[in-house]
C-alpha positions in Angstrom: 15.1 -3.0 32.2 18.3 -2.1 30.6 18.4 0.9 28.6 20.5 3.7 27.0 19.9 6.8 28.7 21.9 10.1 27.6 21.9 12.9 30.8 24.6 15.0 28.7 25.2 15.6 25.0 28.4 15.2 23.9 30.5 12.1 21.9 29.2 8.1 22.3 30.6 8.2 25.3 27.5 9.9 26.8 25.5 6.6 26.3 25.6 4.5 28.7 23.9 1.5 29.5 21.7 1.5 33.1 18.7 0.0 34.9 15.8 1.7 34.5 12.1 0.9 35.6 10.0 -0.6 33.0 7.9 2.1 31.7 4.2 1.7 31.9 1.6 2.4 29.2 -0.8 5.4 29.6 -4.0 5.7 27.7 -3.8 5.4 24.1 -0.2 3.3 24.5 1.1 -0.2 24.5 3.7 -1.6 26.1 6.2 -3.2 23.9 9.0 -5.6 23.9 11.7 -5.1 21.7 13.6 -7.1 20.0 15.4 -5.0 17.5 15.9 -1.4 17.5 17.5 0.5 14.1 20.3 3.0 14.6 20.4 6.4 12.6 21.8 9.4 12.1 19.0 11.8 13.8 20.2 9.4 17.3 23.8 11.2 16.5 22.4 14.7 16.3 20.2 14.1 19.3 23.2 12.9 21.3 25.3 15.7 20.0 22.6 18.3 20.9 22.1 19.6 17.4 19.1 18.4 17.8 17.5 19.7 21.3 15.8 17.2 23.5 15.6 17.1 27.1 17.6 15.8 29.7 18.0 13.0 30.7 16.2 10.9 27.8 16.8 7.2 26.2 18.2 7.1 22.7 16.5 6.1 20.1 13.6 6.3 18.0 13.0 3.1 15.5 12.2 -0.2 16.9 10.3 -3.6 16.2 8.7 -6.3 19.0 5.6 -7.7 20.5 3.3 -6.1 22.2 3.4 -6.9 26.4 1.2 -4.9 27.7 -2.2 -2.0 26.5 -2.8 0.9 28.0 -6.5 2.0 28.7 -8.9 2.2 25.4 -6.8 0.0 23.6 -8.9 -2.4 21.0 -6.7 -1.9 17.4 -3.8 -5.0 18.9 -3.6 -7.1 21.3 -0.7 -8.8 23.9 1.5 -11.0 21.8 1.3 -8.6 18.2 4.5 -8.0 16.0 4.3 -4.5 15.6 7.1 -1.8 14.1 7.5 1.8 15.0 9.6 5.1 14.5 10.0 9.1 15.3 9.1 7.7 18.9 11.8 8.1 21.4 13.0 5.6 23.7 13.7 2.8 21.7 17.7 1.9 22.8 15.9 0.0 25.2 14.3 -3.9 26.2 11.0 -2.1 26.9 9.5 1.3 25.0 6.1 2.4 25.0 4.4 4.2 22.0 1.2 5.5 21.1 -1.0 3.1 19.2 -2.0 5.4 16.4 2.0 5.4 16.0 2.5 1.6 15.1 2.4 -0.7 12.7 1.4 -4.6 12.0 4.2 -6.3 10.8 3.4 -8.4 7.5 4.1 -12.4 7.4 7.2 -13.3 6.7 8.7 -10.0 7.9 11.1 -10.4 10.5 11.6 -7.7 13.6 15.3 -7.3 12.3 13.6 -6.7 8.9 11.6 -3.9 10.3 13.4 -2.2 12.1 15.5 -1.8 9.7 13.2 -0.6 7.2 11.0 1.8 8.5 12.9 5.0 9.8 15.4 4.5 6.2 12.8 3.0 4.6 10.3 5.5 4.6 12.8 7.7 4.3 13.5 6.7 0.8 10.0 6.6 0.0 8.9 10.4 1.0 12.3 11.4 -0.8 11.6 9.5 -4.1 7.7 10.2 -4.2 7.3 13.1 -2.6 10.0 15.6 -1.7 11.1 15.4 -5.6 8.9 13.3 -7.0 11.0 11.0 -9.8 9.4 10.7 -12.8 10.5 8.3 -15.2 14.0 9.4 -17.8 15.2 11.7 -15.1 19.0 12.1 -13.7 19.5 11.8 -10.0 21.9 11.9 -7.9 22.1 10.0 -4.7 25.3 11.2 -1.5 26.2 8.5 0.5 24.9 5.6 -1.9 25.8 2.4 0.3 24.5 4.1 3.5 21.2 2.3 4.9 19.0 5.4 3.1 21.0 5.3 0.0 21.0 1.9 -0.7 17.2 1.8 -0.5 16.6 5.3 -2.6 18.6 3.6 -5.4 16.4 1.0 -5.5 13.5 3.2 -5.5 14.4 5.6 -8.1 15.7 2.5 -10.2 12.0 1.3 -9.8 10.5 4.7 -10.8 12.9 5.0 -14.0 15.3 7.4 -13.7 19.0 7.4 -14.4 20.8 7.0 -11.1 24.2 8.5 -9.8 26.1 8.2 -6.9 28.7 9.1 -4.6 30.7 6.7 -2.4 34.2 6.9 -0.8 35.3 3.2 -1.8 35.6 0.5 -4.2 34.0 -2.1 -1.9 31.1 0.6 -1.3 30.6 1.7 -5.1 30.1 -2.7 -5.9 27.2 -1.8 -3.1 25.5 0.6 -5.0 26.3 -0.8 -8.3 24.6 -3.7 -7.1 21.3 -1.5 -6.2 21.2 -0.4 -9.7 22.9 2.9 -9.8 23.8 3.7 -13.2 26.9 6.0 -12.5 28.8 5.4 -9.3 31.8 8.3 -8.7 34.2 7.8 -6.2 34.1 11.4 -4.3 37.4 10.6 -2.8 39.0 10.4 -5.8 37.5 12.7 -8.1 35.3 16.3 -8.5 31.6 14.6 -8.2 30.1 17.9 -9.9 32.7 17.9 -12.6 31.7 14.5 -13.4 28.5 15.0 -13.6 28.0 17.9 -15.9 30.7 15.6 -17.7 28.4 12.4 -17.9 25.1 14.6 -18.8 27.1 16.3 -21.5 26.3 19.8 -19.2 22.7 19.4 -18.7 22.7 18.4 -15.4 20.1 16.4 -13.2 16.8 16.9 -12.2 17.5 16.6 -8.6 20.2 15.4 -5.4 19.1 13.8 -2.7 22.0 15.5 -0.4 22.2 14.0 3.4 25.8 14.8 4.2 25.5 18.6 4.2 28.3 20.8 4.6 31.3 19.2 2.4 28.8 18.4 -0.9 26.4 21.4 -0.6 28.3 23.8 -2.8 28.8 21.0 -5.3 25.2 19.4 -5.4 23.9 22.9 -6.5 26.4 22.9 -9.0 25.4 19.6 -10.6 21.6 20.4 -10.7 20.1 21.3 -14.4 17.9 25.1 -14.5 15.4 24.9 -12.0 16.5 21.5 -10.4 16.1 21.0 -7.2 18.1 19.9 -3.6 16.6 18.0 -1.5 18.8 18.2 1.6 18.1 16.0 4.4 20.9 15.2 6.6 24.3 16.9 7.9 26.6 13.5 8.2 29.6 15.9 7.7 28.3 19.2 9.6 25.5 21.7 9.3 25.4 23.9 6.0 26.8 27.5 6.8 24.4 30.4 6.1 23.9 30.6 2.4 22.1 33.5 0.4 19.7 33.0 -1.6 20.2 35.1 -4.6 22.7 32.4 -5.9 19.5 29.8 -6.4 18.6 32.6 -9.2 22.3 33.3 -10.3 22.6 29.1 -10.9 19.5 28.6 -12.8 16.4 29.4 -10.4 17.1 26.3 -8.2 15.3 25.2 -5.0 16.5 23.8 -2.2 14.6 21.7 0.8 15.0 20.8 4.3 12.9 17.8 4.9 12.4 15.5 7.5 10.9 12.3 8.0 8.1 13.5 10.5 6.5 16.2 8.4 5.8 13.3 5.9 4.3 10.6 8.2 2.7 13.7 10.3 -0.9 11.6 9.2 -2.0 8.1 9.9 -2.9 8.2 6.2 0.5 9.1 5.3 2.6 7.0 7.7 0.3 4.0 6.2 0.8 4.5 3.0 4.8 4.8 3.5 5.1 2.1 5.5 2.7 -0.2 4.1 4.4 0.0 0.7 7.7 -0.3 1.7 7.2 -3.2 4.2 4.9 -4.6 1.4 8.2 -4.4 -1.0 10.6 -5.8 1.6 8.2 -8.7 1.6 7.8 -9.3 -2.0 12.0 -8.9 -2.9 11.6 -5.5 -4.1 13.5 -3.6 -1.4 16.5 -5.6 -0.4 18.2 -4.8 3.3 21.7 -5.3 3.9 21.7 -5.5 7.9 25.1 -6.7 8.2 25.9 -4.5 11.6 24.2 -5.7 14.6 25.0 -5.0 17.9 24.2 -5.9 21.5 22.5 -3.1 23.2 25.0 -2.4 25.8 27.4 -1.7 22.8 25.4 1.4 21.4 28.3 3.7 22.2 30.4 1.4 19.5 27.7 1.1 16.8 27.6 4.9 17.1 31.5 5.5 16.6 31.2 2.9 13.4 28.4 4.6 11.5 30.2 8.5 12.2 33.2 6.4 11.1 31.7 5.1 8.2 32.8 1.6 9.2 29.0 0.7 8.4 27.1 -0.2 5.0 23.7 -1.0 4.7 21.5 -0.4 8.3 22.9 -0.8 11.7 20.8 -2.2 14.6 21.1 -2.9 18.5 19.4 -6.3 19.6 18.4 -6.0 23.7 
């Protein structure tokens, strides 16, 4: 099969396509056909080696396909299902195998593009807006990278759970994006202080919360735009890793809090990872949640898609099709 396999870290050079054996299901996994695999930021860090995996390894962790072949004690799907999965790696790929208790039935009328495209970002969104700060309804947000893949969506969910969204974006075409999500109050970062314009739109009060995945060049200025006691919620490093901080300024700017989150801590249950991707598939279904997929590439063009999203050449979700 062809696949992307990394055997050093480094820039998008270091994934290159090659022909590797088709893997074969163990107990507990199924064999799966893919047909279109999502592209995010963790599959950056991973490459980079921020995040440590061993060598060698095939990139990627979010796909969608059919089910070709079960391992032993299989009895939940069958040969021929449309399943979707994440957080399992191997997915730059034709073929990937995943454990069962791992996947997903797709819904009718959901396509593979569709899901792979909404579950790593997807749930994303959803542990952000419902359970890392929980939204409740007449609070201020603010929301980095608004027309990225996650930002789009998180717009759309704190819109839906009635708070007053902001957002940062680095161009006009970009801020029509988010506009067009529902954000209420779109700032152009590359034009103007985003935490100076904030205390300025709130009057100085503030916002309850910022959803913060670019890290390093916003940090000092998302703790400035939070209200007393507000909270970060900082999941991603787009521009860099945040330097050490100490913690005595959270007291010294209004007893803040900061978080770290990540995706698997959230879906760490079947009960959770159901209930995540059951509503968000459910919403992509029903028009709630609406993807942009506008960046598709062939697989053996990963190292491109890769250069594009760190360029920020991308809106909306980027995804490989074998």
């Amino acid at each position: 099969m062809l696949a992307i396999q990394i055997t050093q870290t480094g820039g998008p050079e270091v994934l290159v396509p090659r022909d590797l054996p088709t893997p074969q299901p163990g107990a507990g996994e199924v064999l799966i056909k893919i047909e279109a695999s999502g592209v995010n930021f963790v599959d950056v860090y991973l490459r980079e080696g921020r995040y440590p995996a061993k060598l060698p390894f095939i990139a990627g962790q979010e796909a969608a396909g059919t089910v070709a072949a079960l391992g032993l004690g299989i009895t939940t799907v069958k040969v021929g299902d449309r399943l979707a999965w994440c957080h399992v790696p191997g997915t730059y790929a034709e073929f990937a195998v995943a454990p069962v208790s791992r996947l997903i039935a797709l819904p009718e009328g959901i396509s593979f593009q569709q899901a792979a495209a909404a579950m790593l970002q997807g749930m994303t969104a959803h542990y952000l807006a419902y359970s890392s700060y929980p939204i409740q309804r007449g609070d201020a947000v603010l929301i980095h990278a608004g027309a990225g893949g996650v930002g789009l969506l998180l717009i759309l969910l704190a819109k839906l759970l009635g708070a007053r969204v902001f957002t940062t974006v680095s161009t006009d075409e970009k801020a029509e994006l988010a506009r067009g999500a529902g954000a209420d109050e779109v700032i152009l970062y590359t034009h103007e202080d985003f935490a100076a314009k904030v205390k300025e739109l709130t009057q100085g009060a503030g916002l309850a919360a910022v959803y913060d995945s670019v890290g390093k060049t916003t940090f000092d200025g998302s703790l400035a735009c939070l209200r007393p006691r507000g909270m970060l919620v900082l999941f991603g490093g787009s521009s860099g890793a945040v330097p050490p901080f100490d913690l005595v300024k959270l007291s010294t700017m209004g007893s803040l809090y900061i978080t770290r989150p990540t995706l698997k801590d959230y879906i760490a249950t079947r009960k959770d990872l159901e209930w995540r991707a059951g509503d968000v598939l459910q919403w992509v279904a029903e028009g709630k949640l609406k993807l942009r997929i506008e960046h598709t590439y062939p697989l053996r063009e990963a190292a491109q898609a890769h250069r594009d999203l760190e360029g920020r050449k991308t809106t909306g979700k980027v995804l490989l099709i074998p």
